[in-house]
C-alpha positions as CSV (number, residue, x, y, z in Angstrom):
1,X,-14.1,7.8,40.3
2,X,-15.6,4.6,38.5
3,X,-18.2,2.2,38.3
4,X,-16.9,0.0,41.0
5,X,-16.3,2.9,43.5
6,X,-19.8,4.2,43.1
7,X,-21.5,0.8,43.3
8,X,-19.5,0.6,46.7
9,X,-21.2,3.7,47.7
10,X,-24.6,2.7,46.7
11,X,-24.1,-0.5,48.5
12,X,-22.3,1.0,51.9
13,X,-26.3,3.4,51.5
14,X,-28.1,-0.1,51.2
15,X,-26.4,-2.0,53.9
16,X,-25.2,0.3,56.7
17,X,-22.0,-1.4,57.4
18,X,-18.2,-2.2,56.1
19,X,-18.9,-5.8,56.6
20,X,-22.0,-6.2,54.9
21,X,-20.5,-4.0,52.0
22,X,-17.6,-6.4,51.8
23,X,-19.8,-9.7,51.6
24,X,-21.8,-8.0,48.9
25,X,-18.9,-7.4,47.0
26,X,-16.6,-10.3,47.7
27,X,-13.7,-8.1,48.6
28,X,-12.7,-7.4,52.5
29,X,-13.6,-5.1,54.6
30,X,-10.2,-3.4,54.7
31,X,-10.2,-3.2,50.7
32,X,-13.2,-1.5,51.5
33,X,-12.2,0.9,54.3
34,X,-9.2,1.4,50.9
35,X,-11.3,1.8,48.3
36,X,-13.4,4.8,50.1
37,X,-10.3,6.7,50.9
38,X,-9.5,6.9,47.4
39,X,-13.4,7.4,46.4
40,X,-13.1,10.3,49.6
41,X,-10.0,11.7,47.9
42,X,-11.8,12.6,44.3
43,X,-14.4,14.7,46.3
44,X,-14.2,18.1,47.7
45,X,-16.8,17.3,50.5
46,X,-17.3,14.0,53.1
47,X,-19.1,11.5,51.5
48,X,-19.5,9.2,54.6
49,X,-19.4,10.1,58.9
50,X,-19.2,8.1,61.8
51,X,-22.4,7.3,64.3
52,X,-22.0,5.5,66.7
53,X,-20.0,2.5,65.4
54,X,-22.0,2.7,62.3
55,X,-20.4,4.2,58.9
56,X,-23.3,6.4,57.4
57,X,-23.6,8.2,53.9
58,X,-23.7,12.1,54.4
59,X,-25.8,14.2,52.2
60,X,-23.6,14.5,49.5
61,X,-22.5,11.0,50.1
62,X,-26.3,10.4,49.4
63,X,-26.8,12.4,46.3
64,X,-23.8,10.5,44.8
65,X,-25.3,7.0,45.9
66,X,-28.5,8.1,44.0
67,X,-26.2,9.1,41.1
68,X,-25.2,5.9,41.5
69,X,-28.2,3.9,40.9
70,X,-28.7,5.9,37.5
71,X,-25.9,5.3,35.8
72,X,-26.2,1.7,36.6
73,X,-29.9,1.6,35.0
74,X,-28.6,3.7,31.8
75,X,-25.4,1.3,31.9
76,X,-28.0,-1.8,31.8
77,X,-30.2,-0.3,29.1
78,X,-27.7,0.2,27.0
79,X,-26.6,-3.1,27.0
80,X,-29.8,-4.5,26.4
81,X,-29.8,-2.2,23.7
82,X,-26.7,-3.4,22.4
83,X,-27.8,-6.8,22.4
84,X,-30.8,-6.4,20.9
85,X,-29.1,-4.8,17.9
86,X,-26.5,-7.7,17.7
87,X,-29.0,-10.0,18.2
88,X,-31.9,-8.8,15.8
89,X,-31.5,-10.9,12.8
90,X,-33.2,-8.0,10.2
91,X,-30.7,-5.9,10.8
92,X,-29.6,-4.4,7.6
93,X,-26.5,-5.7,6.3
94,X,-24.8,-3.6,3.6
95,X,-21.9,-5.8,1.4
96,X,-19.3,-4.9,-1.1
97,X,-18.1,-6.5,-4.1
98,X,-15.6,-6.7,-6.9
99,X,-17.6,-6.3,-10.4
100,X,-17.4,-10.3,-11.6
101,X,-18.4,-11.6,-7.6
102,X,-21.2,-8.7,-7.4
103,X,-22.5,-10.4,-10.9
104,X,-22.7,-13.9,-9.3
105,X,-23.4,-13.3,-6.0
106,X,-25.7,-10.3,-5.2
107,X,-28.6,-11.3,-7.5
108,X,-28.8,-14.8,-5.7
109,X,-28.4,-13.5,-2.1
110,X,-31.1,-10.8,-2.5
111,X,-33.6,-13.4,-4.0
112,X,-32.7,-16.1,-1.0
113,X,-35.1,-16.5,1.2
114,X,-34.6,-15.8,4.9
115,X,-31.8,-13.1,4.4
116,X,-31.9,-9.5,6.5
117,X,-32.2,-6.6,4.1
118,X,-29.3,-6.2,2.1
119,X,-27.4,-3.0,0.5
120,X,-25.2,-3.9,-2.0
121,X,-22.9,-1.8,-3.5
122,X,-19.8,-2.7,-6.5
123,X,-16.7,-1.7,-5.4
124,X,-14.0,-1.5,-8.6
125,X,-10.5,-1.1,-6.5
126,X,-7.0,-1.7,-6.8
127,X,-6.3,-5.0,-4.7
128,X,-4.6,-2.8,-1.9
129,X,-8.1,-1.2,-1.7
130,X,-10.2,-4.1,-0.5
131,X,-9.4,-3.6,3.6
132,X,-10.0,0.3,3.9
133,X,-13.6,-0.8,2.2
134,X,-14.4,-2.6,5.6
135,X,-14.9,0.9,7.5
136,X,-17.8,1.5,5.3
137,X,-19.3,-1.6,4.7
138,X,-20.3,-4.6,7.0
139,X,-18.9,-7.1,4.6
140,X,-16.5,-7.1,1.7
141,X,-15.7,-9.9,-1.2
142,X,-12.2,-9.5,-2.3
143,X,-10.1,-11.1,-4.4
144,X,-6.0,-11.5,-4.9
145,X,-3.9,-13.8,-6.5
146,X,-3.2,-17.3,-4.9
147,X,0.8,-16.3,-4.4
148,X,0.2,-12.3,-3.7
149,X,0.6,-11.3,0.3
150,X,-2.3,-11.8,2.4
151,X,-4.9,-9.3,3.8
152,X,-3.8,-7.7,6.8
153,X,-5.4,-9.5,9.4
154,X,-4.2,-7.4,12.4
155,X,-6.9,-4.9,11.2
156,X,-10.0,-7.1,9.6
157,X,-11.3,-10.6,9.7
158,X,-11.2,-12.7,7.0
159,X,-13.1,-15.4,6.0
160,X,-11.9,-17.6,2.6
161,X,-15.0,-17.9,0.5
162,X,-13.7,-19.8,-3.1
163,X,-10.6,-20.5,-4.7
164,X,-11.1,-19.9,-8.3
165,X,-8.7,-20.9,-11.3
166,X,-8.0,-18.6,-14.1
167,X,-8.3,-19.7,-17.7
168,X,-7.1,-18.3,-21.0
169,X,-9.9,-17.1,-22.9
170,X,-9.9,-16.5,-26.9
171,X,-12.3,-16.5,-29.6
172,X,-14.2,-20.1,-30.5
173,X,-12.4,-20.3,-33.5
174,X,-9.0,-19.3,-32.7
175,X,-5.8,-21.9,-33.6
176,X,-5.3,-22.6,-29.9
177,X,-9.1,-23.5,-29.4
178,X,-8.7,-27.4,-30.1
179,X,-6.1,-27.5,-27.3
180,X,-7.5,-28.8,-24.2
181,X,-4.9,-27.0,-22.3
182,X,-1.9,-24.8,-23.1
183,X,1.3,-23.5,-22.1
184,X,3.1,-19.8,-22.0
185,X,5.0,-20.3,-24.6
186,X,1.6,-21.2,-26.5
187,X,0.3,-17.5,-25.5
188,X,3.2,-15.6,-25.1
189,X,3.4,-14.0,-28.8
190,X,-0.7,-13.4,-28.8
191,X,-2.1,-10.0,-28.4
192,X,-3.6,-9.4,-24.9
193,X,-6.6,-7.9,-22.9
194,X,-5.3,-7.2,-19.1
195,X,-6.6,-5.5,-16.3
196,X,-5.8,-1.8,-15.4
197,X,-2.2,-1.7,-13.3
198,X,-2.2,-2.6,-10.0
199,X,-5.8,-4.7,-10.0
200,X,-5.3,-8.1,-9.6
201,X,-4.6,-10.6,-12.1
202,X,-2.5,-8.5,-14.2
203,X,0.5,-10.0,-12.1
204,X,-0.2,-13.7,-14.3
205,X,0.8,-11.7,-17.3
206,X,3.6,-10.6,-15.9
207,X,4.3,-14.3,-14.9
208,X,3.2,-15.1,-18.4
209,X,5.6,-13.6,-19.7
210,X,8.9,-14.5,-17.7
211,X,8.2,-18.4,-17.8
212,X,8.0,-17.2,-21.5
213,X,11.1,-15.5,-21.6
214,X,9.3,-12.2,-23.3
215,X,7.2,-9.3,-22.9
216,X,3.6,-9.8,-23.6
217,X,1.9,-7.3,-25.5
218,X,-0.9,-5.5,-23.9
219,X,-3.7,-4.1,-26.6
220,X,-6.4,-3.6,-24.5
221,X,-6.7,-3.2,-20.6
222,X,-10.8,-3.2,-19.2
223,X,-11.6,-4.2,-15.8
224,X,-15.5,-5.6,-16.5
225,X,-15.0,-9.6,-17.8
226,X,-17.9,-9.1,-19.7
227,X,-16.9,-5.9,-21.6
228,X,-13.4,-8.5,-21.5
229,X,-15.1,-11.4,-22.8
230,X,-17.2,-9.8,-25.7
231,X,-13.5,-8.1,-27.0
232,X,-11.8,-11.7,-26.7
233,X,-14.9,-12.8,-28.9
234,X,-14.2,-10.2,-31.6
235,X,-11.0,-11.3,-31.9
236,X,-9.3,-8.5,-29.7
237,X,-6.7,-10.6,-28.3
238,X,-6.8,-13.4,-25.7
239,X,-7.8,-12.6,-21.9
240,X,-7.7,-14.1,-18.4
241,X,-11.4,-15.1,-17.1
242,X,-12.9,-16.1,-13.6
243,X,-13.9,-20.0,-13.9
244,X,-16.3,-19.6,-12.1
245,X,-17.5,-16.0,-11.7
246,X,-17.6,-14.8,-15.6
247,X,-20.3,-14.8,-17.2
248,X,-20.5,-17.4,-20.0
249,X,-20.1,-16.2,-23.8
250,X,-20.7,-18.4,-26.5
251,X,-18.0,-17.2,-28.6
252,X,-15.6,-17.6,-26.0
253,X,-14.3,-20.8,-24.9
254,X,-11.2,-21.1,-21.5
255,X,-8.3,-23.0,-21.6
256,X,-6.0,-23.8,-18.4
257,X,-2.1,-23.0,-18.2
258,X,-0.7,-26.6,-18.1
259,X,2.7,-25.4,-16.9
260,X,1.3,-22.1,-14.8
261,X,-1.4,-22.9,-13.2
262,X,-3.2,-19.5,-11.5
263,X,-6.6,-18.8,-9.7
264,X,-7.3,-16.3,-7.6
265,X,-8.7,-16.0,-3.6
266,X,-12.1,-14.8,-2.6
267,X,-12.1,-13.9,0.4
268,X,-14.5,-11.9,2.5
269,X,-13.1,-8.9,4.8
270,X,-15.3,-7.6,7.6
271,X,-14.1,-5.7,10.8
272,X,-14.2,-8.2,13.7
273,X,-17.1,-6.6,15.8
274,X,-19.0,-6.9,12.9
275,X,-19.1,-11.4,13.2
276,X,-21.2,-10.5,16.9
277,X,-24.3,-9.2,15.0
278,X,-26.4,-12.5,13.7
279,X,-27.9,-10.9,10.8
280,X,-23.9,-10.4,9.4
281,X,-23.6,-14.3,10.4
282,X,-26.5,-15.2,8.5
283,X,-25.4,-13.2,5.1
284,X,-22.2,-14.9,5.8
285,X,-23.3,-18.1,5.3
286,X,-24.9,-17.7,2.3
287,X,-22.4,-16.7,0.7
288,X,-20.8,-19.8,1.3
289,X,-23.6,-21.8,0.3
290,X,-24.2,-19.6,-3.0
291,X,-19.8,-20.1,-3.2
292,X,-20.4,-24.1,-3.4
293,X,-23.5,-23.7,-5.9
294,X,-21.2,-21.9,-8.5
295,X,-17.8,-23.9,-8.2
296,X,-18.2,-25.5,-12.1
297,X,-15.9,-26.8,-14.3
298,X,-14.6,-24.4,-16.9
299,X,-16.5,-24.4,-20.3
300,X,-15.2,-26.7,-23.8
């Protein structure tokens, strides 16, 4: 028994007569006379009798019509309910980020005008990490590496946000400073900060270090570019920064890879349903305006 049978019910109570049933419903009246054998067969009593030539609800036929009618109305409220909630735009709207895109993007969203209330939370994972996060939150930055497999989009939907290059960062004063740009063999012998394994960006060292034709010695390995940039500044080793979501360090200055260039994706991951609600729509976009605010050259 579904919704369509007991509508035909409620309808066959209404109108009195197989024909009239059948108009209402834009089906025949012999897919009618069909559709109450099988609505006959899930009951254990008659549901409808013959007078006269008429076709008449019985009692229980009667009860179930009325049965009917409330399950429609609950049906209908929920939807409404449903699309109140998808289309309320102060909705909380709760969003996950990386360390570095929580640092440039949270504090501007949450003092933007306009904006639903926001719950932000930093989420430090391993790149394979970033699509599980979409379960819990409404939307998620992540990032990967411009040549690493995408995001599984059979599960989530993702929406590109920036692409942003990676630079070599070392001290102000350090012998490759006056370069404007550098190469891997440049780097290759220099002591290096790297991420923990299996975050991104720790695969450019490993491409580092095969264009160089040697390992690359790893010193250090912290996941906060500020903790990063304040060891590259004490003359820790050299690191890889964001160009656009680090945050700036006078005693660090960025050089690009002239012969490997690398950057990174941010993308944001959110489950599908989610895009229906308009307060997810709104946050959405301003993260794309904020995204086109903070694209910037590297610094000298």
């Amino acid at each position: 028994m579904d919704l369509h049978h007991l509508r035909l019910l409620r309808e066959l109570g209404d109108r009195g007569s197989l024909a009239a049933v059948a108009r209402a419903m834009h089906i025949t009246p012999s897919a009618v006379s069909q559709q109450l054998r099988s609505l006959q067969g899930s009951a254990r009593v008659p549901l409808t009798e013959r007078r006269g030539r008429r076709l008449v609800l019985t009692e229980a036929g009667r009860a179930l019509a009325a049965a009917a009618i409330e399950v429609s109305t609950a049906l209908d409220r929920a939807g409404r309910a449903v699309d109140a909630y998808l289309d309320n735009p102060a909705t909380p709207v709760t969003v996950a980020a990386f360390h570095s895109a929580g640092l440039t993007y949270f504090g501007p969203l949450l003092s933007r005008a306009g904006l639903p209330p926001l719950r932000c939370s930093d989420q430090d994972v391993p790149q394979a990490g970033f699509p599980a996060l979409v379960a819990d939150y409404d939307l998620v930055l992540a990032h990967r590496l411009a040549h690493s497999p995408p995001w599984p989009a059979d599960r989530l939907t993702v929406v590109p946000l920036v692409h942003e290059p990676l630079y070599v960062a070392m001290p102000a004063g350090h012998r490759l400073a006056s370069k404007t740009s550098l190469t891997t063999d440049d780097v290759a012998a220099e002591p290096w900060i790297s991420v923990r394994e299996g975050f991104p960006i720790e695969g450019v060292l490993t491409a580092i270090a095969a264009a160089a034709g040697r390992p690359v010695d790893i010193v250090h390995r912290v996941n906060e570019f500020t903790v990063v940039a304040a060891i590259v500044a004490a003359g820790g080793g050299l690191a890889l920064l964001p160009g656009y979501t680090s945050r700036p360090d006078p005693g660090v200055v960025l050089r690009p890879l002239a012969d490997l260039p690398v950057g990174r994706h941010i993308d944001v991951l959110t489950r599908p349903e989610s895009l229906h609600r308009v307060a997810v729509r709104t946050v959405l976009d301003a993260l794309h305006e904020i995204a086109a605010e903070h694209g910037r050259p590297p610094r000298a």
